[in-house]
NUGUMAR-342770 format. One line per field, with one value per residue (C-alpha): residue in three letters; x, z, y. Coordinates in steps of 0.02 Angstrom, whole numbers, plus 32768, in hexadecimal, padded with zeros to 4 digits. Each point is the difference from the previous one (the first is absolute). Layout:
<sites>
r <- (ala_...)
xx <- (X_...)
zz <- (Z_...)
yy <- (Y_...)
</sites>
This chain:
<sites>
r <- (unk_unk_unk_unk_unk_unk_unk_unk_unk_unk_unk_unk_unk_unk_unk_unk_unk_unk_unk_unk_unk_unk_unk_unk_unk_unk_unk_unk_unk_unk_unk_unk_unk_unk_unk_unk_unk_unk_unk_unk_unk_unk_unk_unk_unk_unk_unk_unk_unk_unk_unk_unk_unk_unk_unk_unk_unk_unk_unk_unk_unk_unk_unk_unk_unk_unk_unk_unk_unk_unk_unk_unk_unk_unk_unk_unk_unk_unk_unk_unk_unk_unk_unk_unk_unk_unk_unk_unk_unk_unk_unk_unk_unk_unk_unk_unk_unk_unk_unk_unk_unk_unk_unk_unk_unk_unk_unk_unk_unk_unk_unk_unk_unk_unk_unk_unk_unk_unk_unk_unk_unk_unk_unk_unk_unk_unk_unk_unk_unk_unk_unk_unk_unk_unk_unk_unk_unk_unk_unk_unk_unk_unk_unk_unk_unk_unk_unk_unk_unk_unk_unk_unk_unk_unk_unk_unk_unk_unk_unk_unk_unk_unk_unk_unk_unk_unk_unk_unk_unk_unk_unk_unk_unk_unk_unk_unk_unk_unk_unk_unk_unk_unk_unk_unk_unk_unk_unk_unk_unk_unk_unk_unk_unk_unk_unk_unk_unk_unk_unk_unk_unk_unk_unk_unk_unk_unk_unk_unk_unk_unk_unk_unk_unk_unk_unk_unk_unk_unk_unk_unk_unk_unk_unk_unk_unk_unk_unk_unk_unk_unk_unk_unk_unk_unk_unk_unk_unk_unk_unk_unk_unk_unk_unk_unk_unk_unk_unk_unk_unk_unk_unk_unk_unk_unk_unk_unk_unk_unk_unk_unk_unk_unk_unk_unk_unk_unk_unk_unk_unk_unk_unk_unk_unk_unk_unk_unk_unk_unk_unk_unk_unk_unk_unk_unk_unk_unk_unk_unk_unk_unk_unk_unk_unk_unk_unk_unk_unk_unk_unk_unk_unk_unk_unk_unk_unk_unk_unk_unk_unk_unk_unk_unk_unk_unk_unk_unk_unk_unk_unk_unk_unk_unk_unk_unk_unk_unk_unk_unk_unk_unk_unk_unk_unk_unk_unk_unk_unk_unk_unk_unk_unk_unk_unk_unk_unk_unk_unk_unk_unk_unk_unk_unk_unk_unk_unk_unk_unk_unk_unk_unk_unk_unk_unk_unk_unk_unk_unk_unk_unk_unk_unk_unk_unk_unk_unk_unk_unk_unk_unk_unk_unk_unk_unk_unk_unk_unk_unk_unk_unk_unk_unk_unk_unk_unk_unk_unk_unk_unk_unk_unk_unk_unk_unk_unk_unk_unk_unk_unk_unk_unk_unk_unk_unk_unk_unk_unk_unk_unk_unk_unk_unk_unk_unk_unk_unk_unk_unk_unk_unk_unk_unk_unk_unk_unk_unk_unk_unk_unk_unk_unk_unk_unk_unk_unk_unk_unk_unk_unk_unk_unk_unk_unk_unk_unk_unk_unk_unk_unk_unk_unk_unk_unk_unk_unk_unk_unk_unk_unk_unk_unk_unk_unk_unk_unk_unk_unk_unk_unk_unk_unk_unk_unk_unk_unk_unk_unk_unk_unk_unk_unk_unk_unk_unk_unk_unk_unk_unk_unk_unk_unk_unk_unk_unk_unk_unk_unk_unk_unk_unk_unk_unk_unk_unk_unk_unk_unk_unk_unk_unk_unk_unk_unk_unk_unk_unk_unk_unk_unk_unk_unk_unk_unk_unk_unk_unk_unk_unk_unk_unk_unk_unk_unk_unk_unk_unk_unk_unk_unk_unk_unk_unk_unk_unk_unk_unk_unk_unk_unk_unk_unk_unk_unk_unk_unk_unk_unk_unk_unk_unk_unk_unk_unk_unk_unk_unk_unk_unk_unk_unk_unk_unk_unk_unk_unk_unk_unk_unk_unk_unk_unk_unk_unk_unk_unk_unk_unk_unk_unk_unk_unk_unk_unk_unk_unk_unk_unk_unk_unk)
xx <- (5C9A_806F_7F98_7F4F_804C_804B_7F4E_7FB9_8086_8070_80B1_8062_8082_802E_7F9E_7FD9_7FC7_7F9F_7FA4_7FBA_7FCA_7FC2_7F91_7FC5_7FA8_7FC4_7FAC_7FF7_8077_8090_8098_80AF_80B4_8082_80AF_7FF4_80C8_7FFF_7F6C_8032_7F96_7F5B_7F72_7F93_7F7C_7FE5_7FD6_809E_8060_7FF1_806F_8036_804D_8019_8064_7F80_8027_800D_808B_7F95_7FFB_7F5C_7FCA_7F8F_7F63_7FC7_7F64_8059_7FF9_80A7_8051_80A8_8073_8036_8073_7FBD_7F6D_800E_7F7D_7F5E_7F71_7F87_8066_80B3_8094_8095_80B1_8068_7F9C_7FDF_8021_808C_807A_8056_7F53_7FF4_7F7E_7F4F_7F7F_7F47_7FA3_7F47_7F74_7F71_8002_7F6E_7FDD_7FF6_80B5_803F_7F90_806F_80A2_8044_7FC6_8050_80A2_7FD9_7FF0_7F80_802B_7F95_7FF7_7FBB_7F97_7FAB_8019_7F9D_7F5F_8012_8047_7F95_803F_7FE8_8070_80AE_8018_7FC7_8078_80A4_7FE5_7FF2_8096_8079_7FC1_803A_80AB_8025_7FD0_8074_808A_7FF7_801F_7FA4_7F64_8003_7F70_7F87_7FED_7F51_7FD3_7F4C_7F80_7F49_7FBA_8041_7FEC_7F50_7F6D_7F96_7F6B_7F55_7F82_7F43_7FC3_7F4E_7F8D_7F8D_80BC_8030_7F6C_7FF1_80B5_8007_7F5B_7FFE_7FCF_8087_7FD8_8030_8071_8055_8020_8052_8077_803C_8031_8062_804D_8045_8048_7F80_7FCC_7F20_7F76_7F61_7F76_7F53_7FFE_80B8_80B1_8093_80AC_8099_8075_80AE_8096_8038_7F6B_801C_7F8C_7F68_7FB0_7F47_7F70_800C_80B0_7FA3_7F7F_808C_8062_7F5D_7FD0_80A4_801C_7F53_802A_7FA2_7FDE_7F8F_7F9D_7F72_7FEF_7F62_7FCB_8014_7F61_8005_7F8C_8061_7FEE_8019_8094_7FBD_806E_7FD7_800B_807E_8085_8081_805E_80A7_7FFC_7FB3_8094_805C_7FD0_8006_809E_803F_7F8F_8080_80AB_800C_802A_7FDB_807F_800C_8096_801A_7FD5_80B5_807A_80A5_8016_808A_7F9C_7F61_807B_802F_7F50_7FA5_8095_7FFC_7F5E_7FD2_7FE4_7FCD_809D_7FC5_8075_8010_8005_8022_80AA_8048_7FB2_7F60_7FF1_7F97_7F4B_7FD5_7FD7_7FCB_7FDC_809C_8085_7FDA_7FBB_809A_806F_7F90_8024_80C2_7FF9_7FAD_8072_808C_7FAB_7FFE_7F51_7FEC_7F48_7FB7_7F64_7FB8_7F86_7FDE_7F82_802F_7FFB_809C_8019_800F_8027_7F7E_7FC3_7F54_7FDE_7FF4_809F_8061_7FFA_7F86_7FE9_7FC2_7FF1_8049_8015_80A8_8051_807B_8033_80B8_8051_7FAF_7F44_7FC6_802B_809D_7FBB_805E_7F7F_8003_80A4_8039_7FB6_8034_7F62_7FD9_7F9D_7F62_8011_7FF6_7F85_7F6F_8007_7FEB_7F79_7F97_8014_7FB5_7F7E_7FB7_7FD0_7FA0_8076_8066_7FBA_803F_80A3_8090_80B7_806E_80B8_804C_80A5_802C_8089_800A_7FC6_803F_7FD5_7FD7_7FA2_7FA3_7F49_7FA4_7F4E_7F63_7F4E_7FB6_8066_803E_809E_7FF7_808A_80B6_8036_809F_80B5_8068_8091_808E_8062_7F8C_8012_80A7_8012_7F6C_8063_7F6E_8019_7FBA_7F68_7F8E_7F5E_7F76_7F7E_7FA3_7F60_7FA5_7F69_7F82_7FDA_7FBE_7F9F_7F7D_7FCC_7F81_7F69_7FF2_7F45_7FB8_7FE6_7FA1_807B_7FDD_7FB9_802D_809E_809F_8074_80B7_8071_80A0_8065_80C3_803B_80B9_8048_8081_8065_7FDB_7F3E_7FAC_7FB9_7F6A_7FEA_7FBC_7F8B_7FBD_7FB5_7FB2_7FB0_7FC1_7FC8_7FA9_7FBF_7F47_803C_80B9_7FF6_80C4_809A_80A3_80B2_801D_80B9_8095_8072_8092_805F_7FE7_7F8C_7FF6_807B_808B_7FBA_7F57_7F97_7F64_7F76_7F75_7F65_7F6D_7F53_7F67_7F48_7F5C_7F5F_7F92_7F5C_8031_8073_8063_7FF8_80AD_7FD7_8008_8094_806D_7FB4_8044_80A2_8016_7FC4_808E_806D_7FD6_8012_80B2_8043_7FB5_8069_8090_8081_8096_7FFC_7FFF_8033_7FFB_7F92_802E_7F5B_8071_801B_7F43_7FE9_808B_7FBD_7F62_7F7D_7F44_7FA6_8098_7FE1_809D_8042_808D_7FE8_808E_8057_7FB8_80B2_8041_7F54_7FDB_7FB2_7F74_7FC5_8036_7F6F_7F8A_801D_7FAA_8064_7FAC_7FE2_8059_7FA9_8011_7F9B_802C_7FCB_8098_8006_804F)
zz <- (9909_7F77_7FD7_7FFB_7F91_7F91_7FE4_7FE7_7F6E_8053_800B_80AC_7FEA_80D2_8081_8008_7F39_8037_8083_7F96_7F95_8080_8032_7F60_7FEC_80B8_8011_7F49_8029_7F97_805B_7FD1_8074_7FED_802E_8095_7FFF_7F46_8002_8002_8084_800D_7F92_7F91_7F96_7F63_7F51_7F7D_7FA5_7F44_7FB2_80C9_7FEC_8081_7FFC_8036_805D_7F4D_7FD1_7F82_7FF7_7FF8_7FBB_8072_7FB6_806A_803E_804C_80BA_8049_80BE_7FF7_807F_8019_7F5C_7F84_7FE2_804F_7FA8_7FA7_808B_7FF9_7F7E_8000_806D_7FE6_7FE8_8064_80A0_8007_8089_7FCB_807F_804E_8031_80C9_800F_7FA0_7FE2_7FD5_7F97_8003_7FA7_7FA7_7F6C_7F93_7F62_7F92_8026_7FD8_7F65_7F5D_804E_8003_7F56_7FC7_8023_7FE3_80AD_8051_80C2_8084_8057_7F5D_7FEF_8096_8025_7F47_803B_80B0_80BB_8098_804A_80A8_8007_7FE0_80C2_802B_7F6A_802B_80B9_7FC6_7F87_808D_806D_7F87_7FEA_80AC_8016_7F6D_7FF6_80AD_802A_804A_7FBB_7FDE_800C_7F76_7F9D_7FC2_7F84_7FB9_7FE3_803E_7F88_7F64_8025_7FC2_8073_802C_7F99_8067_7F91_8012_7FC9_7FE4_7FFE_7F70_7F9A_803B_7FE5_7F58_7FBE_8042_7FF5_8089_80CD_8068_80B7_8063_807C_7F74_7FA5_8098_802B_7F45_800D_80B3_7FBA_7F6A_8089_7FF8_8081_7FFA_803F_7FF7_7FDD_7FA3_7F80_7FCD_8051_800F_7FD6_801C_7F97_803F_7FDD_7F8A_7F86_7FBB_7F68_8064_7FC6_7FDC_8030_7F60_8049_80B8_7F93_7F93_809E_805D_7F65_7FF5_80C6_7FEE_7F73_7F66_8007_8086_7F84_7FC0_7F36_7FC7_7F50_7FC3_8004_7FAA_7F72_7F62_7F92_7F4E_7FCC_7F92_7F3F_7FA8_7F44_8006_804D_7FA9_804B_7FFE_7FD9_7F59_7FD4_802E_7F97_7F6D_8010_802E_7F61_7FAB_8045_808F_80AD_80A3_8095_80A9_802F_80AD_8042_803C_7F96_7FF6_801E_7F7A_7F8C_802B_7FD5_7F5C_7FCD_8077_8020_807E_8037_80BE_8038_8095_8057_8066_80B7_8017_7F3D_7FD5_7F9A_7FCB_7F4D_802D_807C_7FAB_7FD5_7F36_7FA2_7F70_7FC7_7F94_806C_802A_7F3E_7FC3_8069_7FD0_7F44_8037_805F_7F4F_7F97_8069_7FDF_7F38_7FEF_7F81_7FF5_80A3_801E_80B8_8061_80A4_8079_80A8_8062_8005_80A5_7FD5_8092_8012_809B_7FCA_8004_809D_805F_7F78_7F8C_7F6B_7FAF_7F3E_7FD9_7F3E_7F57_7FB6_7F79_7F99_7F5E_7FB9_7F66_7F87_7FB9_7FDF_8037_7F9C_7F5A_7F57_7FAB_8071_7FE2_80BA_801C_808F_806D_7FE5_8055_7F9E_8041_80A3_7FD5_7FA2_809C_8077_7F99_8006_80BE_7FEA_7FA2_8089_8067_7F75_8017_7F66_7FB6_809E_8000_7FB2_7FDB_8028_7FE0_80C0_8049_8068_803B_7FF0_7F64_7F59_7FD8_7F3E_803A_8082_801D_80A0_7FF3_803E_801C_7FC6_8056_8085_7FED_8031_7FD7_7F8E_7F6F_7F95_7FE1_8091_7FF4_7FB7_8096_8073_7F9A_8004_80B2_8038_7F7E_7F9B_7F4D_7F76_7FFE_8080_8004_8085_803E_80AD_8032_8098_7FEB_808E_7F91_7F67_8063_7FF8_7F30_7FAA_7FD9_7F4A_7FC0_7F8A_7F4A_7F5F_7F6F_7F6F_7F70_7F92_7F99_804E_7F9D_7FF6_7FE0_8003_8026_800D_8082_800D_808E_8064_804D_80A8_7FD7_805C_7F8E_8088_800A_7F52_800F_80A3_7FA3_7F7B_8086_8073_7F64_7F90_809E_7FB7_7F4D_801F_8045_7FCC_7FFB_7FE4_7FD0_7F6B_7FC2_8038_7F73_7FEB_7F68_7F46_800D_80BD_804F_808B_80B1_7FAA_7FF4_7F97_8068_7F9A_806E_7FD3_8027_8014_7FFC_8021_8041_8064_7FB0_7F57_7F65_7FF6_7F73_7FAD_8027_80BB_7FF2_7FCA_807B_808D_7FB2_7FE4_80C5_8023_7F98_805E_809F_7FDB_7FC1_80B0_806A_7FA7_802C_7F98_7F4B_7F97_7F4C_7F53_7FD4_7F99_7FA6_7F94_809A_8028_7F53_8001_809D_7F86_8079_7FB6_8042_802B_8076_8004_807F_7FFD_809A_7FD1_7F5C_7F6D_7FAE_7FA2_7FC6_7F43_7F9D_7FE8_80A9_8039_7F85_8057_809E_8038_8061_8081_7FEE_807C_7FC9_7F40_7FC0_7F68_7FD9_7FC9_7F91_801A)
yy <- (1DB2_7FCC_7F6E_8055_8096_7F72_7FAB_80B7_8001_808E_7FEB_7FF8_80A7_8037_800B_80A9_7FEF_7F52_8061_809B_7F74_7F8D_8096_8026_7F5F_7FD1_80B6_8046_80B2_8013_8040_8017_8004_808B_7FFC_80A1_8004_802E_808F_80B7_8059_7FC4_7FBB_8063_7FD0_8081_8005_7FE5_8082_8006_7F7C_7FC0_7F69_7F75_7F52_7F63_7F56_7FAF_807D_8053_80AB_8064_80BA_804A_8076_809A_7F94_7F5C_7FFB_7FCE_7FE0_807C_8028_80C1_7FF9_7F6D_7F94_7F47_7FAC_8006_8006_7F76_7FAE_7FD8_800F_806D_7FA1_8082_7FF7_7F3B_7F76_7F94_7F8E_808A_806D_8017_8084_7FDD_8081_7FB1_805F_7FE2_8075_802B_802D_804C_7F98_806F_8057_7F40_7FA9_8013_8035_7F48_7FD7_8097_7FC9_7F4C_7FC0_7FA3_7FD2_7FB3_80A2_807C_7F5E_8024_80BF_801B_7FA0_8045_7FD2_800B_80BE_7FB9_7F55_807C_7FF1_7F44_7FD7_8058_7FB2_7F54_8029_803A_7F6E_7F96_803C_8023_7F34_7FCA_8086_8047_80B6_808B_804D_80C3_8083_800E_8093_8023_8075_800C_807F_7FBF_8086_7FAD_7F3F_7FA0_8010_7F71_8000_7FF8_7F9F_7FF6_7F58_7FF4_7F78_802A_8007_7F4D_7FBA_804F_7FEE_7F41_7FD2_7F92_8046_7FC1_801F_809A_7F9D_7FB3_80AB_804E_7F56_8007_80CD_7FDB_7F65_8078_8078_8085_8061_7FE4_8067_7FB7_8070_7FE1_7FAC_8022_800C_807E_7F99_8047_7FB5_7FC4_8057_7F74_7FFF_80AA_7FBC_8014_8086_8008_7F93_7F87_7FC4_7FC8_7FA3_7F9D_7FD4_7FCA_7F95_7FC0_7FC7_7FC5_7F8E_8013_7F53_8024_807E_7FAC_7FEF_806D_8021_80C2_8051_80A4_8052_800E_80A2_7FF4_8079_8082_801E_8099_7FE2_808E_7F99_7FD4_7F66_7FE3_7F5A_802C_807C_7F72_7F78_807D_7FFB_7F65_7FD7_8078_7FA2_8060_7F9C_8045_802A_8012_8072_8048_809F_802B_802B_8036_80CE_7FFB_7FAB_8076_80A8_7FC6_7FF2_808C_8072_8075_7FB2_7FF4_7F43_7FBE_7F9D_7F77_800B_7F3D_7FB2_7F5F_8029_809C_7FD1_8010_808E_807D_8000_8006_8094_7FA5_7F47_8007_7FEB_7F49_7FE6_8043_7F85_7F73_8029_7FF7_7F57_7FB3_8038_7FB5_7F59_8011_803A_808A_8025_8032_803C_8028_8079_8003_805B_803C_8099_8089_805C_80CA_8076_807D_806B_8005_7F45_7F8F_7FFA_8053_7F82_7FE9_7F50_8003_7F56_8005_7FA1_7FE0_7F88_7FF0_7FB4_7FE4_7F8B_7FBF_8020_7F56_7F66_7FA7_7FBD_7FB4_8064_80A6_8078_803C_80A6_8064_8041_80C6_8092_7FDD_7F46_8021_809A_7F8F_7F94_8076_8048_7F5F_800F_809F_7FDD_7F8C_8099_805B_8095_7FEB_808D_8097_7F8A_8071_7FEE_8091_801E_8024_7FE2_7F66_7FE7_7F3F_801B_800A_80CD_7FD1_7F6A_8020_804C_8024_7FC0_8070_7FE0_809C_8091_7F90_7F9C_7F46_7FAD_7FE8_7F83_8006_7FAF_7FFF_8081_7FCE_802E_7FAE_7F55_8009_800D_7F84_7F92_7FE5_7FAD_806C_805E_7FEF_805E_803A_8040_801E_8041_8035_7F81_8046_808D_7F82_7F85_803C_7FE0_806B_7F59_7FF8_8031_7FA3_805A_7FC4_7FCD_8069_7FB2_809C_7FF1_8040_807A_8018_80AC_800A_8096_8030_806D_8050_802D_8028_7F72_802D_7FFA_7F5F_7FB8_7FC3_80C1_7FE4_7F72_8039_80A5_7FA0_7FAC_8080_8061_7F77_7FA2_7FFE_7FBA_7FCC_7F3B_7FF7_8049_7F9C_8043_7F8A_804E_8061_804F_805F_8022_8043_8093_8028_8077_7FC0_800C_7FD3_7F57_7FE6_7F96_7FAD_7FEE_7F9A_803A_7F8A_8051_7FCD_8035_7F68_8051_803A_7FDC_80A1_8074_801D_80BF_7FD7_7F8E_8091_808B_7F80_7FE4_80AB_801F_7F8F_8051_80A9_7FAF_7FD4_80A4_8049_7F77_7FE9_8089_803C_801A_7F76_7FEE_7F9E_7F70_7F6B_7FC2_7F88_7F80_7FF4_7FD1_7F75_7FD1_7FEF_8055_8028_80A5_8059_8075_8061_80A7_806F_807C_806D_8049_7F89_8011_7F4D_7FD1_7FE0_808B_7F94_7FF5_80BE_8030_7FA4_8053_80B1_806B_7FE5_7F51_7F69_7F6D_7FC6_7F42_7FB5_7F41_7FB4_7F5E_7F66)
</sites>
């Protein structure tokens, strides 16, 4: 016995030890010897306490969770069931009474417990893919048969305690011909069929044209009629299956011209120094609540490390550690995206969890690549914003796409926006929070964004329009403010209220200083008319200026003062268009006598 556990790589320990073993391999049960003399009362089999701990064979000492099965004796747990042996109640030299313990044990109430304490034995090896729940007798007979032979003794009674109700039922499978035939695509004769399923260990009833198999108490992964025809095929030998050529009509996939593919956004920006990553969909939890806290995630039961035992909310968890393990190896401009799907609990989708298959990347160091002729530039919101505009323009939608200020809380909350299409909100971009860098370790400013790419797939298809061969026009006007006004606000009006003339808007300067009140910016907005059938009259020009105007005053809340006219004309503009929706207080006499009192929009041609 010695000899064949030797060449099975198992080392020799006692005889009692060498037998459990022995067993183990000749009939596939795991079983495992307790010292009787050293067990208070009798055996029990129960669920650990909260923080239970128990001393192993290898001395180690393990802290039990409220869902580890273990064996326990009236006062203290022995061992972890199905897994590994308790220290205190082992067979050593002096043992004189053995008690064999032989079971089944669900899988399910064993996967992940030995992992979780870093153990992996022959017995959790087995007990996690499943023991046949009839061979617990067979093997603790051939077990005491054994000792008895090598140790001597007397054998004691056995003890059995099951439940019929709770132990797997043998599946009864109808295998049909039409399926076997189909599925292989070879006919295999009847007799044949039925010799194969007895050989297996199934139980067959032949009927007409199919047969009732019921499977053997060992091959608990026979479930449905697909598994009958993959272990006929396979007994069979597929050898034996003749080679025929596929014969099936093929159907040309339809594309509407409204799909967007994501291989386009892709290349976009990979064309833009972007590089694509795969990260994984667990995560760590701790890593999750820093960015989503307070957010529900789903925990997987059986993960493959504690640091990756919760489904993502978001793309950037795994982005954000990518960023961190390349600036540990001395790269300082990173740019990466990735597409994937986040896992969000929710009772109204399919088994509680919805799957939004999302958009992220994210850009940190420098802005361009390192040049002699280039000064180093540290990447910005509007960096990351202009990108993530050209995405957007792929879909057509650019136009609905707005940028509202709204808390984060990875985010910075002065640098930060949430994005909406129309009145819906579709995604995030900003800097990371200061906080949040500084605890992900991340090494300056990093910036974001995220969105929830189902709802933009489908683009709005361009239509084609005839290029105007009538002269386009320019007016400038100057807007102040408030600081807290959006500026896209703004140019957003002057589009939905010139959208006839107006072909372009553009915010062409941002100042504060000499002549505009604290708390106060002055925007200078460029206009661009034309008419496809027409060269416009300089009558109409100034009606839809002055619509514009209106438009603004009605949208624009808040009172807002002062006007400086002397940094339009340094800024050397021609047809000034120029707005004060407020008190006209600051301005030069010269140009307060121009205005009406009821007048918002004054034009003056200035020279250069």
């Amino acid at each position: 016995m010695k000899e064949k556990l030797r060449r099975c790589g198992i080392r020799s320990i006692d005889a009692v030890v060498d037998v459990t073993n022995y067993v183990l391999l000749e009939l596939g049960q795991p079983m495992h010897a307790f010292d009787k003399d050293r067990i208070d009362g009798g055996i029990v089999v129960r669920m650990a306490k909260e923080g239970e701990t128990v001393v192993l064979l290898d001395g180690s000492e393990a802290t039990l969770n409220a869902d580890t099965l273990v064996i326990a004796d009236h006062h203290k747990a022995l061992g972890i069931a199905g897994i590994f042996g308790g220290e205190h109640s082992g067979v050593n030299g002096e043992t004189q009474n053995v008690l064999l313990e032989c079971a089944y044990f669900n899988p399910l109430s064993i996967t992940g417990r030995a992992r979780r304490h870093g153990l992996h034995t022959d017995a959790s090896h087995r007990y996690e893919r499943g023991v046949d729940p009839a061979l617990q007798y067979k093997a603790i007979e051939r077990a005491t048969r054994l000792l008895l032979d090598i140790c001597g003794g007397d054998a004691g009674p056995i003890i059995d305690v099951s439940n019929e109700a709770t132990l797997p039922k043998r599946a009864t499978i109808t295998l049909r011909r039409s399926k076997l035939d189909r599925l292989i695509g070879h006919h295999i004769a009847d007799e044949q069929v039925s010799d194969i399923l007895r050989r297996l260990g199934c139980e067959v009833t032949e009927g007409q044209d199919e047969w009732k198999a019921v499977a053997p108490t060992w091959r608990f992964d026979m479930e449905i009629e697909e598994d009958l025809v993959e272990e006929v095929a396979r007994v069979y030998g597929y050898n034996n299956i003749p080679d025929e050529p596929i014969q099936a009509g093929l159907i040309m996939g339809t594309h509407r011209e409204a799909d967007l593919s994501l291989k386009r956004v892709k290349t976009m920006l990979n064309d833009k120094g972007y590089q694509e990553v795969i990260t994984y969909s667990f995560v760590d939890p701790k890593v999750q609540q820093l960015i989503h806290p307070g957010a529900e995630a789903l925990l997987l039961p059986n993960p493959i490390s504690v640091e990756m035992s919760a489904m993502r909310l978001s793309l950037w968890s795994g982005l954000l550690a990518t960023v961190v393990y390349n600036q540990n190896r001395q790269q300082n401009r990173v740019r990466i995206f990735e597409t994937g799907l986040r896992f969000v609990p929710d009772t109204q989708a399919n088994l509680g969890i919805r799957q939004d298959l999302m958009l992220a990347g994210v850009i940190c160091g420098n802005r361009y690549d390192e040049h002699w002729n280039l000064a180093k530039e540290t990447v910005d919101f509007y960096d990351l914003k202009g990108d993530l505009e050209a995405v957007l323009d792929l879909t057509g939608k650019l136009g609905d796409i707005q940028f509202k200020a709204e808390m984060n809380p990875a985010l910075h909350p002065g640098q930060s926006a949430a994005i909406y299409l129309k009145d819906e909100r579709i995604g995030f971009i900003g800097v990371v929070h200061p906080e949040l860098e500084r605890k992900l370790d991340l090494n300056g400013r990093t910036l974001v964004f995220e969105l929830e790419w189902n709802k933009l797939a489908d683009r709005i298809v361009p239509q084609a329009r005839e290029i105007s061969r009538f002269p386009a026009n320019r007016r400038d006007i100057a807007v102040v403010v408030a600081e807290n006004v959006p500026a896209a606000d703004i140019l957003s009006e002057c589009k939905k209220v010139g959208v006839n003339q107006v072909v372009g808007v553009n915010l062409f300067d941002v100042y504060r200083g000499k002549g505009v009140a604290e708390g106060y910016k002055s925007l200078a907005i460029s206009l661009i008319l034309q008419d496809t059938n027409r060269t416009l009259e300089e009558e109409e020009i100034a009606a839809t200026v002055a619509k514009c105007c209106r438009g603004i005053k009605r949208a624009i809340p808040g009172i807002i003062e002062g006007l400086n006219l002397w940094r339009l004309q340094k800024l050397k503009c021609q047809n000034i268009c120029l707005i004060s929706l407020g008190l006209a207080s600051g301005m030069p006499k010269n140009w307060l006598n121009c205005f009406s009192k009821r007048s918002v929009v004054l034009w003056k041609t200035v020279s250069r």
